[in-house]
C-alpha positions, 0 to 999 in steps of 0.5 A: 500500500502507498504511503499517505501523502501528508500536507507536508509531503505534498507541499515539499513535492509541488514546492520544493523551493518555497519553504516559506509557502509551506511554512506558511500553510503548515501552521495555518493547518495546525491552527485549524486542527485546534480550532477544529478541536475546540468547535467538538463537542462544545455546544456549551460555548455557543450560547448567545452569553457568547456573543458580541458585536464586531467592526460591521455591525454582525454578531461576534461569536466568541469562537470568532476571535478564539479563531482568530487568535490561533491563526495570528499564533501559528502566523507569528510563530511561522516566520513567512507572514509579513501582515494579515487582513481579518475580518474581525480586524478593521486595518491590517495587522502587521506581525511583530516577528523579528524576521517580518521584514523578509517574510514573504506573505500576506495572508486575507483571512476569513477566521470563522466563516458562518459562525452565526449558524455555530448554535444549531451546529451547522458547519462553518469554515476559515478562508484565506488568501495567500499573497506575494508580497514581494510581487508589489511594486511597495512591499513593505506598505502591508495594503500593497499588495491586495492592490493587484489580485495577480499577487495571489499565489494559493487560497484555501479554506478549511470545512469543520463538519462531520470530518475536517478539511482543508481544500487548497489551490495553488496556481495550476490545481485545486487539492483536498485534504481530509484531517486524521486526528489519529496522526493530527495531519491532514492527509491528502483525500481528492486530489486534483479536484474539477467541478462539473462543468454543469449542475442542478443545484442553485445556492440563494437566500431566496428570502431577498428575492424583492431585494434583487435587481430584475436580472437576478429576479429572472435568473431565479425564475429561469431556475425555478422552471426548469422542470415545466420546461426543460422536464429536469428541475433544479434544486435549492440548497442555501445553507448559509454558511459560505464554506459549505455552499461553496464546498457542496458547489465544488463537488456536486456542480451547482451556482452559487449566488450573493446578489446585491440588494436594494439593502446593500447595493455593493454587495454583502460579502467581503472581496479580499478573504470571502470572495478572491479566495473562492473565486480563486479556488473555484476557477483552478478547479474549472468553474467561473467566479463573477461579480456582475459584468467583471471577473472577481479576480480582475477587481482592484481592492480599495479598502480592507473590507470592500464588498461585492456580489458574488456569482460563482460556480459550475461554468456552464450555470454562471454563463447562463446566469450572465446572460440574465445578470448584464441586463439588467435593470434595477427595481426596487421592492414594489416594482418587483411585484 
């Protein structure tokens, strides 16, 4: 039998030259295993008496900082990680280690992502960006480099459900990793992970509905007459925690959408640690990321917390979806009716 291929070991095959990456994502992974370890079995933490308001007026679970924390220890402590940008942060956090100013990267990071749905135990996840620093034309200013999405070297997010993973892209492939917690390593499980060209499924809070533009309003109605027309329905499935959106769309096929709304005309999702990473991780896997007419990867980043909408997915859906998307028109509620 072969022997199980390590993240380590994977890393050191793929990247023999860049230690520092590894590095990297060797101690953001061992951040995970204790975040991973703290969300089992503690239902007693995810009361509301566990719960704050952070910087964008949204409920701060206590895990949310817990998890932040780690990361910034295992980033600290890694030596390759020059500045973060958290969510639960309003400006950049640049690090305090002796070696920063030779460190390498800049990570976006996303430390709990749905941990609104941590009291009913749904699963929730971390994403992040991975940034070249020296790839910026001012590398020492720790906002350069978010300037330019072309300085995005890996991203990733770990999925702390009934097992945890990790699910990685680097420039040509997109890889899972599933966590043994006998060894406490994650072990390479899908490699070389494609998503379906076409899918079924559509991921949307529907109860915006009347908050969408016209073009979104008839994507919707597009989807939800597949069967009346073309005898093959869709299916629904909004789970409301973007990590296992995104996870289900990257293996079964699908489109996930966050539109716009009269509420939030950018957009609610974050562009440098929610929508760049997927987007980057969905399209090395095949699929297609956009926010209206442009691709995501191709928006500049003006500010730490800068929002956009969001359409991604199975490549085949998200071509449909522009069709119904760039022309629109926006309505506000009463005209939708």
């Amino acid at each position: 039998m072969p022997k199980e291929i390590n993240l380590y070991r994977f890393m050191k095959g793929r990247n023999e030259d860049n230690q520092d990456l590894i590095t990297a994502l060797e101690h953001m992974s061992k951040a995970a295993i204790i975040i991973s370890d703290q969300l089992a079995g503690q239902l007693h933490l995810m009361s509301p008496s566990a719960e704050s308001i952070n910087l964008h007026g949204e409920i701060q679970h206590y895990l949310d900082q817990f998890a932040e924390q780690q990361f910034l220890n295992a980033l600290t402590d890694s030596d390759s990680c020059f500045a973060v940008i958290s969510e639960e942060q309003e400006d950049y956090i640049q690090l305090s280690s002796a070696l920063s100013q030779r460190a390498r990267y800049i990570i976006a990071l996303d430390p709990l992502d749905g941990s609104s749905n941590i009291d009913v135990n749904v699963p929730v996840g971390s994403i992040f960006s991975i940034y070249d620093r020296f790839k910026s034309a001012s590398p020492n200013h720790p906002a350069a480099v978010l300037q330019d999405s072309g300085s995005q070297v890996a991203a990733g997010y770990f999925l702390y459900g009934p097992a945890t993973m990790l699910v990685m892209a680097l420039s040509d492939q997109v890889n899972g990793f599933t966590l043994d917690r006998s060894l406490h390593e994650f072990i390479l499980s899908h490699p070389d992970i494609r998503i379906p060209e076409n899918g079924s499924i559509y991921s949307v809070n529907d109860g915006n509905y009347h908050q969408f533009d016209r073009g979104t309003q008839n994507y919707l109605r597009f989807c939800r007459q597949q069967e009346e027309f073309y005898g093959s329905a869709f299916t629904a499935r909004y789970i409301g925690s973007m990590v296992a959106d995104i996870h289900r769309t990257l293996f079964r096929g699908g489109i996930f959408l966050y539109p716009a709304t009269t509420a939030a005309p950018s957009g609610k999702l974050r562009l440098a640690y929610e929508c760049r990473p997927m987007a980057y991780i969905i399209e090395k896997a095949g699929g297609l990321a956009n926010s209206g007419p442009k691709n995501i990867l191709e928006i500049d980043l003006s500010s730490p917390h800068q929002r956009a909408p969001v359409v991604m997915g199975s490549a085949e859906m998200v071509r449909t979806a522009q069709n119904f998307l760039n022309s629109s028109l926006p309505v506000t509620c009463e005209q939708s009716f």
